[in-house]
C-alpha positions as CSV (number, residue, x, y, z in Angstrom):
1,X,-12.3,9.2,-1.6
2,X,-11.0,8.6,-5.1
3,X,-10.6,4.8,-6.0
4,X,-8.7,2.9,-8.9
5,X,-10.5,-0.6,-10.0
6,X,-8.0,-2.9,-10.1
7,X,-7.7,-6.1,-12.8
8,X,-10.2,-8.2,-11.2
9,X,-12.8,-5.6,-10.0
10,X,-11.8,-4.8,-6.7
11,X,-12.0,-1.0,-5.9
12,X,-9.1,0.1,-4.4
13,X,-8.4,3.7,-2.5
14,X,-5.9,5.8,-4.4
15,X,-4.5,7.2,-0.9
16,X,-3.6,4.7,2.3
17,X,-2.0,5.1,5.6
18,X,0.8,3.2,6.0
19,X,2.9,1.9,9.3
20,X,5.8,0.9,8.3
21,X,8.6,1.8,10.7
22,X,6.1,2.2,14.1
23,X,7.3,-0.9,15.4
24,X,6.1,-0.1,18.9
25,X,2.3,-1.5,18.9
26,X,0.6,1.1,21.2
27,X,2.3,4.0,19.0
28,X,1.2,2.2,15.8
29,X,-2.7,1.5,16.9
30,X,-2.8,5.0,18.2
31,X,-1.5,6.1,14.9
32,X,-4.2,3.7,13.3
33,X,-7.1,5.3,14.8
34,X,-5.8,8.6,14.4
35,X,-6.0,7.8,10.9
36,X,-9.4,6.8,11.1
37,X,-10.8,9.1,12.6
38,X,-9.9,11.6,9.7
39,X,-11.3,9.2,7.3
40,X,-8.7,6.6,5.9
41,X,-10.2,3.5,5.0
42,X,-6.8,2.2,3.3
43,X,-4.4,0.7,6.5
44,X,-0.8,-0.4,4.4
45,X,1.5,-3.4,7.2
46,X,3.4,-5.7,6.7
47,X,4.9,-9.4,8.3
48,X,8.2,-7.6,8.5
49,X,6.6,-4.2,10.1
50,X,5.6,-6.7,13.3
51,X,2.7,-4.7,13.8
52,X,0.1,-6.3,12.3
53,X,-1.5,-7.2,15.9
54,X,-1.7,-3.3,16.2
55,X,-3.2,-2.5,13.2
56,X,-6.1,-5.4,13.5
57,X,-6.7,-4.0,17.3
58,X,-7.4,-0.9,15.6
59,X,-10.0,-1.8,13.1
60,X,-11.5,-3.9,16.0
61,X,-11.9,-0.8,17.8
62,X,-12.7,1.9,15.7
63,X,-16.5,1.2,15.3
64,X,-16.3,1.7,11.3
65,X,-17.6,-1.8,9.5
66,X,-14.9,-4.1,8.2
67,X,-16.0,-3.6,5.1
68,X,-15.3,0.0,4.5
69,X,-11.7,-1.2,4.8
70,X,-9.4,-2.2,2.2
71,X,-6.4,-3.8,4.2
72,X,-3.1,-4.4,2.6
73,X,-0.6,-6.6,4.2
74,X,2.8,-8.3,3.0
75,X,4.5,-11.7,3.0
76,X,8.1,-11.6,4.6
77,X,10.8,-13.8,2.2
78,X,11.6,-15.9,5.5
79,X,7.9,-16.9,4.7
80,X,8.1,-17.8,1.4
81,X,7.9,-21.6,-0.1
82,X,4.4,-23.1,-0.7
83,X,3.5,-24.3,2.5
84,X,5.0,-21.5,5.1
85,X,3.4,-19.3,3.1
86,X,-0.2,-20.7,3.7
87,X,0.8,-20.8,7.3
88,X,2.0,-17.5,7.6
89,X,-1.2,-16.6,5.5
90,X,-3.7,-17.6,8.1
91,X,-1.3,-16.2,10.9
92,X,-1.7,-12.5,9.6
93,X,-5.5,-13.1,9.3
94,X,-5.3,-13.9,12.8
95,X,-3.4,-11.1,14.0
96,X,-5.3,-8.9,11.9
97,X,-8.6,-10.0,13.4
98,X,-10.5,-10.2,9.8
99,X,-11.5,-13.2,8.2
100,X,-10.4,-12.0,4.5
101,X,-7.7,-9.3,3.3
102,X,-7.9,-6.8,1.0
103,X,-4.6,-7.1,-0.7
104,X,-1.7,-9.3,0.0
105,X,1.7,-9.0,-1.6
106,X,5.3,-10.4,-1.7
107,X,7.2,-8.0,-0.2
108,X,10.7,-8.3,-2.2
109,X,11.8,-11.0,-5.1
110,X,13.6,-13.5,-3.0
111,X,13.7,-16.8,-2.0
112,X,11.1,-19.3,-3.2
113,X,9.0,-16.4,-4.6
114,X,7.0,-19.0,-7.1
115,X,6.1,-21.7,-4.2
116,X,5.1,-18.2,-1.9
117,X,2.7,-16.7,-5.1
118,X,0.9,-20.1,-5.4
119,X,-0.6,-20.0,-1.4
120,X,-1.1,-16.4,-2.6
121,X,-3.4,-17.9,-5.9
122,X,-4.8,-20.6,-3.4
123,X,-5.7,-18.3,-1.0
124,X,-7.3,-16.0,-3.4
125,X,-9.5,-18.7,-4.9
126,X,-10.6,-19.5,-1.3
127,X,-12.0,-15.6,-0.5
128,X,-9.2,-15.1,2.1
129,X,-7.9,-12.5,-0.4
130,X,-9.2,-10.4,-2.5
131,X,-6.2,-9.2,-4.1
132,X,-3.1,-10.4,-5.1
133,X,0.6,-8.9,-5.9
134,X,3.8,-8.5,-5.3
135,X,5.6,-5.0,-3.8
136,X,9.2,-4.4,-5.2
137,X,9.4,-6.5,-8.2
138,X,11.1,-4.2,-10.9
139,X,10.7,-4.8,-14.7
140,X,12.4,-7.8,-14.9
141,X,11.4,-9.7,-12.1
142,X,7.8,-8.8,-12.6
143,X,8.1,-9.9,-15.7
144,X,9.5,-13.3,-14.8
145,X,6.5,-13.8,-11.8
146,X,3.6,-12.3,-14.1
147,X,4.4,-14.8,-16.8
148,X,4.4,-17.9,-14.7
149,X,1.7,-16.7,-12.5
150,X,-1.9,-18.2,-13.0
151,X,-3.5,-15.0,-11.8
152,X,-1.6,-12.1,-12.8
153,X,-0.7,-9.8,-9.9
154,X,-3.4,-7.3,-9.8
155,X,-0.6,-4.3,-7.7
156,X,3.2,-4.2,-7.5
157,X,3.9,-1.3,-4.9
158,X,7.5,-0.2,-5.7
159,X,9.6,2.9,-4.3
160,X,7.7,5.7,-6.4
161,X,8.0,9.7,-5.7
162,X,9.4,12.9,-7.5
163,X,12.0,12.1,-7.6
164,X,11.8,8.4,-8.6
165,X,8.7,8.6,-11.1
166,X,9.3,5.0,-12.1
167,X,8.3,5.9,-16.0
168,X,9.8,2.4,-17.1
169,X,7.9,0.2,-14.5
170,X,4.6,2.3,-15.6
171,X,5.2,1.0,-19.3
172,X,5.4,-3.0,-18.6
173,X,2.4,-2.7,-15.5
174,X,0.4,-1.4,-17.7
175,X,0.8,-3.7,-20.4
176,X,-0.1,-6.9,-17.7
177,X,-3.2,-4.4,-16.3
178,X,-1.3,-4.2,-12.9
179,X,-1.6,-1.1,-10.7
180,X,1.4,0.4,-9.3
181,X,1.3,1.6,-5.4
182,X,3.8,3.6,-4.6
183,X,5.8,3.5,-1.2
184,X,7.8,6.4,0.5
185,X,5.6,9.0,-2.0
186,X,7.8,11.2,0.2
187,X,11.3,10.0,-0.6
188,X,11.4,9.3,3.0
189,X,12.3,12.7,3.7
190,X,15.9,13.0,1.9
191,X,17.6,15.0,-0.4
192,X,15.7,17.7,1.3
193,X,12.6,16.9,0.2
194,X,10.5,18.8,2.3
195,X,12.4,22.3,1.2
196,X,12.3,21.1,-2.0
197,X,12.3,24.3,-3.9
198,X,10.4,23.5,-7.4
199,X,7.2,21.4,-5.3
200,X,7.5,24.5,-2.5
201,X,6.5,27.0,-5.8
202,X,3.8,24.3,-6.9
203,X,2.5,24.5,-3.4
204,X,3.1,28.1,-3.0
205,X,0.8,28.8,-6.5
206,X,-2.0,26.4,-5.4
207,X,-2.0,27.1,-1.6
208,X,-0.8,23.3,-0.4
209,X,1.8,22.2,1.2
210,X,4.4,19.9,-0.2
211,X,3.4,16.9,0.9
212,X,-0.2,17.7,-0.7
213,X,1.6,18.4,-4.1
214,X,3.6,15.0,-4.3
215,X,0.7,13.7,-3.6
216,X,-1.5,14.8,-6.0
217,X,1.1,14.4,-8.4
218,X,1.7,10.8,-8.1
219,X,-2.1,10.6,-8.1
220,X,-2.4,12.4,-11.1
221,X,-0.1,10.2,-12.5
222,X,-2.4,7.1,-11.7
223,X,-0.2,6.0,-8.9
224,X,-2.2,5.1,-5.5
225,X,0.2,6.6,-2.6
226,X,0.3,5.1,0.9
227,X,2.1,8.2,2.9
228,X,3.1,7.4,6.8
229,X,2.9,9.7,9.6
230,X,2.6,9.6,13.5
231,X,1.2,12.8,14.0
232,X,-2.6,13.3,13.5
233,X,-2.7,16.8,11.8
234,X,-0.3,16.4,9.1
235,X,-2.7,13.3,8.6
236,X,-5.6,14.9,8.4
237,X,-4.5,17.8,5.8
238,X,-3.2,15.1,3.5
239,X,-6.6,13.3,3.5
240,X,-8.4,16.8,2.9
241,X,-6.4,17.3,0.0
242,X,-7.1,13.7,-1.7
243,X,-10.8,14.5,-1.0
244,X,-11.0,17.1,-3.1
245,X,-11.6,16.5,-6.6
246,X,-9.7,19.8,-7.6
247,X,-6.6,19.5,-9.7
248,X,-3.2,21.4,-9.0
């Protein structure tokens, strides 16, 4: 597995599974253990997803230590304000069976977004996170939240693919040492993504699919990609391809 190191140390898995959408909780720790058993370490949920129960029974199961995990999960707005957002904190540590997370983020710029970043800071300084950021904060609102912020968000995962390389949000991250994560690396399947015909002659050249080649082109691009599936062998090829150090 390839790793970025983020601003504060951490080492953080350029590629992730991620659940969103598998809201029913059988389907989603199936999913999670499918994942697993391929070799992801890097599980992507979410307050909103409301399957963070799922993805804890998972890890609880699989047999792999807790600490070959990096576990990223994300504060809903309707938790935001200084203290529901220590309470809904601790509850996501509880439903994800684990005394610390990996990486917690806001999930959108709304709402009481500097009272919700502080019980992020707090919660940081106490070792029940080891990671801090936000997730769909464009320039200017990243901006505004990096600048007041004590400890300046170490990811913001935005909407990032082919299509949408995010070249402007790459500029001012990079400039506050913040690493972007890309969600939907796959567009989420429209304007005919998967037919694509320009990443379908990449693929064709190199022998990958097109999911491999977005992939590796995001990754190339020093983006770390959380991809979502429910099926276990498109799962496994993607990890194959992130595991080798070959570039297409």
């Amino acid at each position: 597995m390839e790793y970025v190191l983020l601003n504060n140390g951490v080492k953080m898995p350029v590629l992730g599974f991620g659940v969103f959408q598998i809201p029913d909780l059988a389907e989603c720790e199936r999913s999670v253990l499918d994942a697993i058993d391929v070799g992801y370490r890097a599980i992507d949920t979410a307050q909103s997803y409301m399957n963070e129960e799922a993805v804890g029974s998972a890890i609880s199961k699989c047999g792999v230590a807790r600490n070959e995990f990096f576990i990223t999960t994300k504060m809903w707005i309707n938790n935001y304000g200084y203290e529901k957002a220590v309470k809904s904190i601790n509850n996501s540590l509880t439903k994800l069976k684990t005394d610390y997370i990996d990486l917690f983020l806001l999930h959108q710029p709304f709402n009481d977004t500097y009272g919700a970043y502080r019980a992020l800071e707090e919660a940081y300084k106490q070792g029940k996170v080891k990671a801090i950021g936000v997730s769909n904060f464009y320039p200017d609102r990243f901006v505004d939240i990096a600048s007041f912020a004590e400890i300046k968000p170490q990811v913001n995962q935005i909407e990032t693919h082919v299509f949408q390389q995010q070249k402007k949000a790459h500029e001012v991250l990079k400039k506050y040492g913040t690493q972007i994560e890309a969600w939907a690396p796959f567009a989420e399947g429209k304007n005919e993504f998967f037919t694509n015909t320009v990443l379908r002659e990449i693929g064709a050249k190199y022998g990958k699919s097109i999911a491999q080649i977005a992939l590796r082109f995001l990754i190339q691009s020093g983006v770390v990609v959380i991809p979502k599936t429910t099926h276990k062998k498109p799962v496994t090829a993607m990890k194959f391809q992130i595991r080798r150090k070959k570039k297409v």
